[in-house]
C-alpha positions as CSV (number, residue, x, y, z in Angstrom):
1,X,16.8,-12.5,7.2
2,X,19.3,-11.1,9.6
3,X,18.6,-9.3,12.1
4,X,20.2,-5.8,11.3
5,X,17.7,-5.9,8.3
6,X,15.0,-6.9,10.6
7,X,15.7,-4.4,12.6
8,X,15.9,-2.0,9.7
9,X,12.2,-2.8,8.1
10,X,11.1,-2.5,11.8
11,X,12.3,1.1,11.4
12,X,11.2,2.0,7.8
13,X,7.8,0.3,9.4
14,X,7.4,2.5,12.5
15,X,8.4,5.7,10.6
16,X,5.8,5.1,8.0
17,X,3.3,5.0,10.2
18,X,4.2,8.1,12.3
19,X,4.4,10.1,8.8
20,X,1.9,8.8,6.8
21,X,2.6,9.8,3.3
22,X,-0.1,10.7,1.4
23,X,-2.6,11.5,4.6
24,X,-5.1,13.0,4.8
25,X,-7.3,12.2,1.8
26,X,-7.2,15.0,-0.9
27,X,-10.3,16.7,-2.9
28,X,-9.7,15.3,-6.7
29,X,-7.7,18.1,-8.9
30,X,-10.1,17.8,-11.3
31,X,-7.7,16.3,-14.1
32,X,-7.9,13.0,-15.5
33,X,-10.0,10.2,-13.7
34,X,-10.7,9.3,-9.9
35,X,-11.4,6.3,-8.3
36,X,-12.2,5.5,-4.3
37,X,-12.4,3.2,-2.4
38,X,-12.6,2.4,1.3
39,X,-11.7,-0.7,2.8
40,X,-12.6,-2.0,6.1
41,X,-10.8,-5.2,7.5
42,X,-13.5,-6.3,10.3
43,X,-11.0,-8.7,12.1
44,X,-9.3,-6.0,13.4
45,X,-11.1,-2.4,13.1
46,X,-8.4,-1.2,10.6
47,X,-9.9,1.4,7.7
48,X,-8.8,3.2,4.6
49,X,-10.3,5.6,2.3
50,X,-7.9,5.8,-0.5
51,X,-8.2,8.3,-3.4
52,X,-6.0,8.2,-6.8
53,X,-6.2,10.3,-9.7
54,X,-4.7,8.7,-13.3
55,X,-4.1,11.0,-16.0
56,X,-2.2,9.7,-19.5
57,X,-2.2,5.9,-17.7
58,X,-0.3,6.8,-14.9
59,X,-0.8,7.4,-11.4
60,X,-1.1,11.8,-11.0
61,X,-2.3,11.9,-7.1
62,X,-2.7,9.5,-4.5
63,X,-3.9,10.0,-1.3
64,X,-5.8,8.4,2.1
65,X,-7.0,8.8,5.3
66,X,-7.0,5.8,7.7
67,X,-7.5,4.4,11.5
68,X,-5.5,1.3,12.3
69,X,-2.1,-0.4,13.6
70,X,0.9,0.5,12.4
71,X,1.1,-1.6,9.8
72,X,-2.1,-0.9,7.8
73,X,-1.0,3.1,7.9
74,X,2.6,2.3,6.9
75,X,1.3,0.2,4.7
76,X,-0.3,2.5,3.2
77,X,2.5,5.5,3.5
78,X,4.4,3.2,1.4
79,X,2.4,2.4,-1.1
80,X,2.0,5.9,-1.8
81,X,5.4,6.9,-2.4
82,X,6.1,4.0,-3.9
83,X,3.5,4.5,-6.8
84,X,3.4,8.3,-7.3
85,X,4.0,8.8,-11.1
86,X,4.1,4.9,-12.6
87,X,1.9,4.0,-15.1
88,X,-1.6,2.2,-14.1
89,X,-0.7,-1.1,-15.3
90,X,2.9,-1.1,-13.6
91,X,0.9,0.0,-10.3
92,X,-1.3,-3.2,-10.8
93,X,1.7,-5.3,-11.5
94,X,3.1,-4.1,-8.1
95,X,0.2,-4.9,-6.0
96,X,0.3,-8.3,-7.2
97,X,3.8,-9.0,-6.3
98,X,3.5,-7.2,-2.9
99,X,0.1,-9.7,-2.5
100,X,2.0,-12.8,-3.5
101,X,4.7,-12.1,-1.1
102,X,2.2,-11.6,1.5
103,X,0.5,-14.5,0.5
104,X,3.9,-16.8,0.6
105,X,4.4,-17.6,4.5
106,X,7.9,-16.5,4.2
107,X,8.5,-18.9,0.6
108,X,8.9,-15.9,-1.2
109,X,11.5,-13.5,-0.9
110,X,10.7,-9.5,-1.3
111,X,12.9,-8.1,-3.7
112,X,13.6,-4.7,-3.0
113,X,14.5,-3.4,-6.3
114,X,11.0,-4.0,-7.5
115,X,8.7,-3.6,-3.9
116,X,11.3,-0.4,-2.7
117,X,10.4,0.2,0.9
118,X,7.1,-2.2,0.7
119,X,9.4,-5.1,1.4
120,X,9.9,-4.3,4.9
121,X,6.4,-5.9,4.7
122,X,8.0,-9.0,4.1
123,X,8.3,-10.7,7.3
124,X,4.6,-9.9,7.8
125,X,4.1,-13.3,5.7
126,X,4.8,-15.1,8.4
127,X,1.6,-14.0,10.5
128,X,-1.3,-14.4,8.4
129,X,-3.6,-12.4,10.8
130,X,-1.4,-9.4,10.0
131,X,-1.6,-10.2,6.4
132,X,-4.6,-8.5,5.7
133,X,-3.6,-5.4,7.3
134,X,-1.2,-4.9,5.4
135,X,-3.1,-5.2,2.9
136,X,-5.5,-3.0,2.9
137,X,-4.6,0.1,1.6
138,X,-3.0,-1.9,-1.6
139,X,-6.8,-3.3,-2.0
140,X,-8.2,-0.2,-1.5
141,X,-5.7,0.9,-4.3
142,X,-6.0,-1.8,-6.4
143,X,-10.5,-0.9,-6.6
144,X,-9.5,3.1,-7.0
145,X,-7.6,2.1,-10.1
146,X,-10.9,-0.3,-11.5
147,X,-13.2,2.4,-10.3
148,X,-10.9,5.3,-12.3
149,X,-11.1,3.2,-15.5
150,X,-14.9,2.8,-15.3
């Protein structure tokens, strides 16, 4: 990766988690299902509580509240956006691409047109300590959506 677009996810990174998108958590709307979960990542300290409501199979609110390194919140920030409005089973679809890329150690590259700003995450491959936190809101995402279709 060169390092303009290094430099780039650096910034995408760093603005995420000085806006957090979709902080602080929400009360539920009331319409359709909601899941929660919170997620705790004991290596580090990191925490989520993550909310989403699904109404006609698709994604209708998100949102979280969170203590933690940058990553985890713009983690997080991204995931929101990046989600609002697609339907539950595209959303699971997602996670599991961002988690295989995570999970790759830099074999896998993150393709943008699918992962949007969540593959500025990318290079966090490479540093499996970091993995997890970034992470963590997409897990905590990933239970919301099996604790909405309960």
């Amino acid at each position: 990766m060169g390092s303009d677009l290094e430099q780039l996810y650096q910034q995408i990174i760093l603005d995420h988690a000085r806006a957090r998108h979709g902080s602080p958590l929400q009360d539920h709307t009331g319409e359709g299902v909601m899941g929660e979960s919170h997620q705790l990542n004991p290596v580090c300290g990191d925490e989520i509580t993550l909310r989403v409501g699904v109404r006609d199979g698709a994604v209708s609110e998100l949102s979280w509240d969170g203590a933690g390194c940058a990553i985890s919140m713009a983690s997080a920030s991204v995931l929101t956006e990046l989600v609002q409005g697609l339907p539950r089973d595209e959303v699971i679809s997602l996670v599991d691409t961002f988690r295989e890329v995570l999970r790759s150690r830099g074999r896998i590259e993150a393709d943008e047109e699918v992962l949007g700003d969540a593959a500025a995450f990318a290079g966090v491959s490479r540093y499996p300590a970091r993995v997890k936190c970034a992470m963590l809101g997409w897990v905590a995402l990933e239970e919301s959506l099996l604790a909405a279709n309960t």
